[in-house]
TORSE-747886 format. One record per residue (C-alpha): x, z, y; residue number from 1; residue in one letter. Coordinates in nm, 4 decimals, m for minus. Layout:
N
- X  Z  Y  NUM  A
...
//
This chain:
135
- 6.1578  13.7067  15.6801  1  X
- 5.9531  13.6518  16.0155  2  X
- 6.0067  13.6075  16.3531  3  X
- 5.6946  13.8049  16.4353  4  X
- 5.8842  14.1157  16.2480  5  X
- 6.2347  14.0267  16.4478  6  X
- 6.3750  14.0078  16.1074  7  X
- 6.4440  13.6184  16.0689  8  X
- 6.8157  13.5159  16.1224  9  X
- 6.7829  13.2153  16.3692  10  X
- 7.1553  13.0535  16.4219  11  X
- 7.1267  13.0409  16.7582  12  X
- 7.1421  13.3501  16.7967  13  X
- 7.4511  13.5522  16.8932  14  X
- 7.7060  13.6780  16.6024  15  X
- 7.6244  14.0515  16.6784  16  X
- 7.2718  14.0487  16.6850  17  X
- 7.3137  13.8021  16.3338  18  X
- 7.5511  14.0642  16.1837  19  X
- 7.2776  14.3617  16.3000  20  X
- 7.0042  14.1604  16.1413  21  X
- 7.1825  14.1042  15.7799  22  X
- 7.2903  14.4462  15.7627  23  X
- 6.9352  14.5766  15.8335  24  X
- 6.6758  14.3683  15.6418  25  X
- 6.5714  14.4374  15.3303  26  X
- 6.7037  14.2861  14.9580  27  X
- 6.4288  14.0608  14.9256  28  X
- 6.4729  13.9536  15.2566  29  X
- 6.9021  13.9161  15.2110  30  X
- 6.7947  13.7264  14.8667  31  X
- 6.6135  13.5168  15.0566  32  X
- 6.9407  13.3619  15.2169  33  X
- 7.2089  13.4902  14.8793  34  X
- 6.9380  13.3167  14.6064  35  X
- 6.9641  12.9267  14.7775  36  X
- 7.3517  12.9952  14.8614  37  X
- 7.4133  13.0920  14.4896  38  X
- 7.2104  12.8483  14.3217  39  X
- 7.4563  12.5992  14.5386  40  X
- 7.7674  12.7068  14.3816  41  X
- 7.6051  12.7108  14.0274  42  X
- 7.4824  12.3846  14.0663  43  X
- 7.7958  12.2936  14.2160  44  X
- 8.0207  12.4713  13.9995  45  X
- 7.8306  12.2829  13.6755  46  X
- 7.8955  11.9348  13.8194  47  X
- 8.2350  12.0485  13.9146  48  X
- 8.1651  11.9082  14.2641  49  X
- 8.4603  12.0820  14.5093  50  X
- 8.2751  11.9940  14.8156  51  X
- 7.9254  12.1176  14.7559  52  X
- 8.0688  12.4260  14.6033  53  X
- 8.3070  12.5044  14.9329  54  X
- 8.0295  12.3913  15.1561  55  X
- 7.8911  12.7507  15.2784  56  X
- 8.2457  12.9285  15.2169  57  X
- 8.4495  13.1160  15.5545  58  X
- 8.7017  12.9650  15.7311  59  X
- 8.9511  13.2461  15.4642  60  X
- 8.7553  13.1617  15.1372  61  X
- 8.8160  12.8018  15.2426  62  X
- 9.1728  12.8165  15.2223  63  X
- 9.1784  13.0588  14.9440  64  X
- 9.0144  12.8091  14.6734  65  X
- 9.1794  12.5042  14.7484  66  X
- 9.0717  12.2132  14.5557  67  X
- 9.3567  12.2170  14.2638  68  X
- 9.2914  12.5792  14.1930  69  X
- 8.9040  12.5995  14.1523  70  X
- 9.0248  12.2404  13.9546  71  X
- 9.2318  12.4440  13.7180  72  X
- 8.9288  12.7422  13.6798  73  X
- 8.7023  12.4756  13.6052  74  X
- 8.9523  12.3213  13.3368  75  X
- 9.0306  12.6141  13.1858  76  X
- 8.6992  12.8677  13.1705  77  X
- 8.4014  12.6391  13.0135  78  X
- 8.1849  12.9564  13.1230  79  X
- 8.2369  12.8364  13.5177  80  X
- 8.0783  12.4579  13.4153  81  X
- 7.7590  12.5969  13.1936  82  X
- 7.5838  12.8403  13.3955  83  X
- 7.2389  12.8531  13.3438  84  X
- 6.9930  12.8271  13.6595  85  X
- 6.8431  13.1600  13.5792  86  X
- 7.0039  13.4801  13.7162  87  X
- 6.8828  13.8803  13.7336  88  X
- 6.9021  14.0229  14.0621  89  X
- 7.1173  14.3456  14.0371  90  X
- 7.1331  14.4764  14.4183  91  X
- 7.3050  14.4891  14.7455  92  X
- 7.5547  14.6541  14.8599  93  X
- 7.5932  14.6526  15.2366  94  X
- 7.9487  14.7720  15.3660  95  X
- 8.1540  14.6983  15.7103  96  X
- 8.0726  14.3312  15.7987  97  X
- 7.9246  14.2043  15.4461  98  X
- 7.6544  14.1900  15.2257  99  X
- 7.7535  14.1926  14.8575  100  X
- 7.4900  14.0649  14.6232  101  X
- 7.5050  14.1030  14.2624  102  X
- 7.3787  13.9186  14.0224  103  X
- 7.3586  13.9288  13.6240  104  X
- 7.4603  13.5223  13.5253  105  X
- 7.4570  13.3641  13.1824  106  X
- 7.5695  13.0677  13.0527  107  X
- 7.4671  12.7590  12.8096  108  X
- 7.7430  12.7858  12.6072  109  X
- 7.9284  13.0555  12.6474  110  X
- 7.7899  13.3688  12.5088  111  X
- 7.6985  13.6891  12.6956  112  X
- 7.6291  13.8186  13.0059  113  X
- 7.8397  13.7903  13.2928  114  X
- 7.8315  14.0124  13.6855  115  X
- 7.8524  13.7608  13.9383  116  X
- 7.9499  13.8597  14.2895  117  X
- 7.8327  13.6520  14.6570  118  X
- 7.9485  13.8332  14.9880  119  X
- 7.7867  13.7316  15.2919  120  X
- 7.8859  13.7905  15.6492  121  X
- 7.8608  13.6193  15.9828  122  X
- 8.1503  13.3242  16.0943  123  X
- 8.0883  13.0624  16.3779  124  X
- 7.7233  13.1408  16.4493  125  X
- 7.6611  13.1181  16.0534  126  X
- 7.5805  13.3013  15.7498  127  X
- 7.8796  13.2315  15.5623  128  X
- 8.0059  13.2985  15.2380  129  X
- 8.3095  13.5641  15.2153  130  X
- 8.3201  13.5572  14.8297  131  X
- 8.2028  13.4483  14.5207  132  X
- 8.3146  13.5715  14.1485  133  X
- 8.1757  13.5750  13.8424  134  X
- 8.3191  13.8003  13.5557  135  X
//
């Protein structure tokens, strides 16, 4: 992304132009933002760490995973604590206000391969993220 190409997502910019921008650059350029963003909630999801892994979330996906439920995933899906830090890049899909990004996860321990989903859009100025499963 570059500002000389009017492709780089500066967060001072307004929400609409911000929105325009992520729905028109290119998958490189979205992984660009998605890649840092998802190696977050790995890192965070492996250390169990609530507040690093709700740290980019929207104001909705902040409410939605309140701290005893992503507590209980964690307990009781060993997959969710041993992710690896390596990841396939399957595509975007770009559709009303979000980016989805999908990516093909494994894990340490747990056997096989596993889709994991990160939806982007724009909240408060910010990319944020809209939602983030792994299956």
């Amino acid at each position: 992304m570059s500002k000389s190409l009017d492709n780089y997502i500066d967060n001072d910019e307004s929400p609409d132009s911000m929105f325009s921008k992520l729905m028109s650059i290119s998958d490189e350029e979205i992984l660009e933002i998605a890649d840092p963003l998802w190696d977050d909630l790995v890192e965070s999801s492996n250390k169990k760490d609530y507040l690093g892994f709700i740290k980019h979330f929207s104001k909705a996906m902040m409410l939605a995973a309140n701290e005893v439920e992503i507590g209980k995933q964690w307990a009781s899906n060993e997959m969710l604590t041993s992710l690896t830090n390596e990841r396939e890049f399957f595509g975007c899909l770009r559709r009303n206000n979000h980016v989805t990004v999908l990516y093909k996860q494994t894990s340490d321990v747990v056997s096989g391969e596993f889709l994991g989903r990160l939806v982007l859009g724009v909240e408060d100025d910010e990319i944020k993220i809209f939602g983030a499963t792994i299956f």
